[in-house]
N, C-alpha and C positions, 0 to 999 in steps of 0.2 A: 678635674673634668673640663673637656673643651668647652667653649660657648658653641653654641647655634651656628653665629658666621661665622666663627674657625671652622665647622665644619662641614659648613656649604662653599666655603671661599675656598676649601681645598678640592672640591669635586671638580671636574671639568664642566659640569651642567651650568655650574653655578660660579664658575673663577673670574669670568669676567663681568659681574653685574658691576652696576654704579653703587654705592657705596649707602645712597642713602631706600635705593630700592630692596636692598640685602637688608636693612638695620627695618625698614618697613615690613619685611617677611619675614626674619628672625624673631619678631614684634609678638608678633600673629600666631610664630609656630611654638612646636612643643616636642625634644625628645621623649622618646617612648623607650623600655624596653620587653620587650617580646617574650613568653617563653616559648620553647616549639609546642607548633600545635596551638598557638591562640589563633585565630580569626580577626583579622580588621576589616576587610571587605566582604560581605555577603549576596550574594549574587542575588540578583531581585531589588535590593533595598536599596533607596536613594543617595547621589551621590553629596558628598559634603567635605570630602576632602581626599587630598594627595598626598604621598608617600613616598620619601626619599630613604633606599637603606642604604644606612652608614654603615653595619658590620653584620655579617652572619647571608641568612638566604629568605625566599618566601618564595611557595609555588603557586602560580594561579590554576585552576581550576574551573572546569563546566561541567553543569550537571546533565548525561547526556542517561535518558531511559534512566535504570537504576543503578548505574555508577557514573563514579568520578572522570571527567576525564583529563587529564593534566596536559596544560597548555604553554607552558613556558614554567623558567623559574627567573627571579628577580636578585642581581647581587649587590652588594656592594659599589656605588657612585649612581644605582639605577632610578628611576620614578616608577610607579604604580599608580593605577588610578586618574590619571588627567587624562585618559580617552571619555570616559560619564560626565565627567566635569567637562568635556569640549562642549560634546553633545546634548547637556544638561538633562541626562537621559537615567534610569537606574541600572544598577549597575547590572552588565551583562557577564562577570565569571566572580569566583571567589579567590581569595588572597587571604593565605596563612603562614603563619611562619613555620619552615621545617626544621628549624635549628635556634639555639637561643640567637636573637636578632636584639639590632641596634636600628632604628631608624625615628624619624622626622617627622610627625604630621604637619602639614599645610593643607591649615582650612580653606574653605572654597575665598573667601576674601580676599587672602595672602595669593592664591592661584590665580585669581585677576589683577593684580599688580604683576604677576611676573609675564602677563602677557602684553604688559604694555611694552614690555623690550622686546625690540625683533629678533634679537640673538635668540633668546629661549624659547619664541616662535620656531626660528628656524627648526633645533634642536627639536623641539619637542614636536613636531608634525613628521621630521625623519624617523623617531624614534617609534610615533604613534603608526608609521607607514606601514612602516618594517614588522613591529609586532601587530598591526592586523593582518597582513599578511601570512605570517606563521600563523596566528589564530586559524585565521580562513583553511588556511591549507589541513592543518590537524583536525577542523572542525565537517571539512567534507568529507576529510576521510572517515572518519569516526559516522559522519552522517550514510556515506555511501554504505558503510560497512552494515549500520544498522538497517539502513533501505534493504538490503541481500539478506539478511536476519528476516526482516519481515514476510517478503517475496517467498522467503523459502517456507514461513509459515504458516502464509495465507492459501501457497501453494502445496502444503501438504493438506491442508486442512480440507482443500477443494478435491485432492485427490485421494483422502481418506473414505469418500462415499463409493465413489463407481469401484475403489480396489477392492473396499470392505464387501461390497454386493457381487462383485468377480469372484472371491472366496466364496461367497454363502453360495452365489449360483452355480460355482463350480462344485462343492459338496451334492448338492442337490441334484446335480447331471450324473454323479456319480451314482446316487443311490438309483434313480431312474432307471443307468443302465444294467445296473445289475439285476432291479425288479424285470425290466424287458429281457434282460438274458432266460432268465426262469421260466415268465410264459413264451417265447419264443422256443425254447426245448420243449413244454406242454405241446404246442401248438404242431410243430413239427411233423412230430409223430402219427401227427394223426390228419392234417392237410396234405406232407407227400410235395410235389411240386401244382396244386392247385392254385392259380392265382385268385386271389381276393381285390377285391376294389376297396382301397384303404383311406381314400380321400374323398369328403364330401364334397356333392355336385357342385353345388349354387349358396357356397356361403354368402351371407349377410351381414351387413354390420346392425347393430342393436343400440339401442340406444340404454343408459347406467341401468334404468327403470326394466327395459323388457328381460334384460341381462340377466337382471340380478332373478325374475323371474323363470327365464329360461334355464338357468344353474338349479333351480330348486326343483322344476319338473324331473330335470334330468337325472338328478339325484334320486328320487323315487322309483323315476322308471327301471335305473341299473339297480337298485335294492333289492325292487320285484326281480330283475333279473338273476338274482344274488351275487351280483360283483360284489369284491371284499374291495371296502374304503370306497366308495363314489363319491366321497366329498372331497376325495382327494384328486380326483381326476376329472371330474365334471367341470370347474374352472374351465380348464383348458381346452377340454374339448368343445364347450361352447364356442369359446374364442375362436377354434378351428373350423369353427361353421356347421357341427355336427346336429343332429337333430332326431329324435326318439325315431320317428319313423325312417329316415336314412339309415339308422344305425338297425332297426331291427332288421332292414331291407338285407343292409351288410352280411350280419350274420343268420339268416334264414336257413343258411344251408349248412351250417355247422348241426355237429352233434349237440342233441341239448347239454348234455353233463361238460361238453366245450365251448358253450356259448359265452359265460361268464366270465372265461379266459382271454377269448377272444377281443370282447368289448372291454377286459380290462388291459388287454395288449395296445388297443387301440388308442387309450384314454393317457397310457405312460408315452406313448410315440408324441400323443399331441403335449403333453407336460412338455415332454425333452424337445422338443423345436420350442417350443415357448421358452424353455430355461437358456437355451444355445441363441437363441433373438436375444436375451437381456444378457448372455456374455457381451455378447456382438455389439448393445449399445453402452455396455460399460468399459469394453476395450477401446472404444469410439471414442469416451469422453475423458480415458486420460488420455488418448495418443491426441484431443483436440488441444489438452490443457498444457501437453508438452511445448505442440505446436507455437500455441498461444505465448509462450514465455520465451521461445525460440524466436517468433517474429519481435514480442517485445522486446527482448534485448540487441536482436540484431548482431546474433552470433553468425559469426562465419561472411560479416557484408564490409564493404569499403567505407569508412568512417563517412565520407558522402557520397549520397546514394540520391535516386528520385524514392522520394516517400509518398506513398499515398497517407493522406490524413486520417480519412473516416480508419483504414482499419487499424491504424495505430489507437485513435480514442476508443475503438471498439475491443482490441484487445486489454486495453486500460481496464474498461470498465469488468471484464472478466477479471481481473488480474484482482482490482477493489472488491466483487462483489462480495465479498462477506461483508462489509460495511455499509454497502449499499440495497440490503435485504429488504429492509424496510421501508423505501424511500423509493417513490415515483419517478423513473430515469424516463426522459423523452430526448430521442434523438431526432434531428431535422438535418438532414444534408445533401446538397444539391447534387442531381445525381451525375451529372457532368463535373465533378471536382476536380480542379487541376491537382498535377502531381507539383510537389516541389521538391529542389535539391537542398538539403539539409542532414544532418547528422538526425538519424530516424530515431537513435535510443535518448539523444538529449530531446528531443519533440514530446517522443514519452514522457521523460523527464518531468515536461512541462505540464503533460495534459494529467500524469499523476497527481502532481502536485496542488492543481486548481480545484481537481475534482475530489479528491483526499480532503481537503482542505474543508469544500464543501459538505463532503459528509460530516466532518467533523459539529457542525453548526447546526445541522437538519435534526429536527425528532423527526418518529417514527412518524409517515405519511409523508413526509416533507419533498417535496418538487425539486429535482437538479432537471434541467434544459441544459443540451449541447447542442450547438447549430453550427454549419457549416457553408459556405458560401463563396462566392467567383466573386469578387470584385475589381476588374480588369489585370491587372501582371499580378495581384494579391488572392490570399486565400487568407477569409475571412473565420475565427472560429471563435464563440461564447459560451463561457460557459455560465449558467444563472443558478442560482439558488433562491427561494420564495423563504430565506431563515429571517433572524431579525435584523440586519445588516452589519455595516462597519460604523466604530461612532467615528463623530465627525474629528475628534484627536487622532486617532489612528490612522484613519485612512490615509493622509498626505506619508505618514512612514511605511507604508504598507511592501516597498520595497527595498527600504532600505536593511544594511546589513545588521544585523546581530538583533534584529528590533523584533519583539516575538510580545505578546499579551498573552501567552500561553506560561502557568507557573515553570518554577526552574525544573527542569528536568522534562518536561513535556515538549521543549521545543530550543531549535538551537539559535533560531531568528534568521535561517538561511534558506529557508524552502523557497520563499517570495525573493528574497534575493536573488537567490539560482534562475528561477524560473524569467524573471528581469534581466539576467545576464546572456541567457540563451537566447532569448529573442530577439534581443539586440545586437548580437554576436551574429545571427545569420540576416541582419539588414530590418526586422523589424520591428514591431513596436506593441504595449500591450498599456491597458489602462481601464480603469474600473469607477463603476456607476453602485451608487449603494445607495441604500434609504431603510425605512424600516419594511416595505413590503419585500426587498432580497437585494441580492447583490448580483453584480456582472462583472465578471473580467473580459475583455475582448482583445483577443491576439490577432495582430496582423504577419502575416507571414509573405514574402516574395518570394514567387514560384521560379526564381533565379534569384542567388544571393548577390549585392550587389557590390 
């Protein structure tokens, strides 16, 4: 069996150390053999040491939602693991073997000795480059892909109500109009071309209280009348402004044996404009929510654009609100807000992110504040949360990449990154105020990128 430095001194990572730096890390370290399928790195858990494979393979791995999602694989002459150990961070993927493997552990000790040589600086900051890079690149996608998973079913879920009550009130218009076909042939026959006055005068609005009293009179008076069902059509024709004496006025001049028809003709006319008002605002609010997801993604626009701010954070907040049902939203923005030129779906992007973020933190009752403001060539935008803050460890990494307090799988450590890359990318700048009464991030945005 080889030793240790035979078989670091034949890697290229490791061919050129000093002789007594290799015999100081060969010291320290320890072959391992692998079966497939063991675990050495756990993603979450702290970092303590790095990993050279000598023979076989190992895939890294993030836990992104409820699956895996594979991020590279590691072969033969490669390291693992001294990105945690740069950082002295926990680790942020897993590492397992998919094949019987052969490799090296280097304890975190042995991995500051090799960083006293600038060779294996060099080497190893290209290597670390390159594979965050790939990370990053796999890990948006993977993130964007989930983002459009979500979007798709926050937006069914908002368009489950008005479609599901567009079916019930289209059933409902149907039966109406077959009840009105019925007495409309009763009626026929025995009015001729007589017109009737079928709209009350001098509707009124009511207040829940007289309402609910006026529905209960009304119901009595068409019983006496012997209209069949008045509790079915009294509703509505309150609503429509009707009123026992209007109505008896109406039909005066019917036959009596057709009065009861007549007022119950009248009572399904007033349902079926009622039922056809709630298509009309339930076809309203998904053609809003289509809208709504059309401006936020900014289909069909020139990757920059002028964007107005408020209605991007406003369509946001439609976009979040299942999340933010229970939670006190205050919007403040100046109503003169300049436009800025920016890519309007990454702005989203951002303002997703901050405000998701903050739901994330809030119980129910909980205060999010968005404000918006002119602060000469800037537009100023905050957004606050009254949760329990950021502790004072976190916050300085609060943008950096892969860096998440969120267990594995809940978070990939790149939403604050993103959202830091975008504002920086169009000229400006964003930075956050915490304590235990809430948090603040505040983005500065130039309404010309520069």
């Amino acid at each position: 069996m080889r030793t240790t430095a035979e078989i670091l001194r034949g890697l290229p990572y490791f061919s050129d150390l000093p002789q007594a730096l290799l015999e100081r890390v060969c010291d320290a370290s320890e072959q391992i053999e692998l079966d497939e399928g063991t675990v050495i790195i756990r993603e979450g858990t702290d970092s303590e040491e790095m990993y050279v494979v000598v023979e076989g393979q190992l895939a890294v791995t993030k836990r992104s939602g409820d699956k895996e999602v594979e991020l590279g694989r590691i072969g033969p002459g490669d390291v693992v693991g001294e990105i945690a150990l740069l950082d002295q961070a926990p680790r942020t993927a897993t590492v397992s073997a998919i094949a019987p493997t052969q490799a090296i552990r280097v304890p975190v000790a042995a991995f500051e000795d090799l960083l006293s040589d600038s060779r294996v600086v060099r080497r190893m900051f290209r290597t670390v480059t390159s594979r965050l890079r790939g990370i990053e690149d796999t890990l948006r996608h993977e993130e964007r892909m989930a983002a459009l998973g979500k979007m798709a079913a926050q937006l069914m879920h908002e368009l489950n109500n008005p479609a599901a009550a567009v079916a019930r009130t289209t059933q409902e218009l149907s039966r109406l109009q077959a009840e009105l076909r019925e007495e409309a042939v009763t009626l026929s026959t025995a009015f001729g071309d007589r017109t009737i006055e079928l709209d009350p005068q001098n509707p009124t609005e009511l207040s829940a209280l007289d309402r609910g009293d006026a529905e209960e009179a009304l119901v009595a008076w068409l019983e006496s009348m012997s209209v069949e069902g008045p509790w079915d059509i009294a509703p509505a024709m309150v609503d429509a402004g009707w009123t026992t004496e209007e109505l008896a006025e109406t039909v005066a001049s019917a036959p009596d044996d057709l009065k009861p028809h007549l007022l119950r003709w009248i009572g399904l006319r007033a349902a079926s404009d009622q039922v056809v008002e709630e298509l009309s605002v339930g076809a309203h609010r998904i053609s809003e929510l289509v809208r709504v997801v059309k401006e936020y993604s900014f289909l069909d626009r020139a990757p920059i654009q002028e964007v107005d701010i408020t209605a991007g954070i406003k369509d946001t907040l439609i976009i979040l609100k299942h999340k933010l049902r229970s939670v006190d939203v205050t919007l403040d923005f100046d109503e003169d807000l300049q436009m800025v030129e920016a890519p309007g779906r990454d702005l989203n992007q951002v303002w997703t992110n901050l405000i998701d973020n903050a739901a994330d933190v809030l119980s129910a009752g909980g205060k999010l504040t968005v404000t918006a403001h002119n602060d000469g060539d800037d537009v100023v935008v905050e957004v606050s949360d009254n949760g329990p803050g950021i502790p004072d460890d976190v916050a300085p990494r609060i943008f950096d990449p892969f860096f998440t307090t969120k267990e594995p799988g809940k978070g990939t450590g790149l939403g604050m990154h993103t959202v830091h890359t975008i504002v920086t990318r169009v000229g400006g700048d964003i930075s956050l105020r915490t304590g235990s009464d809430g948090t603040t991030f505040t983005v500065r945005i130039p309404t010309t990128p520069s």
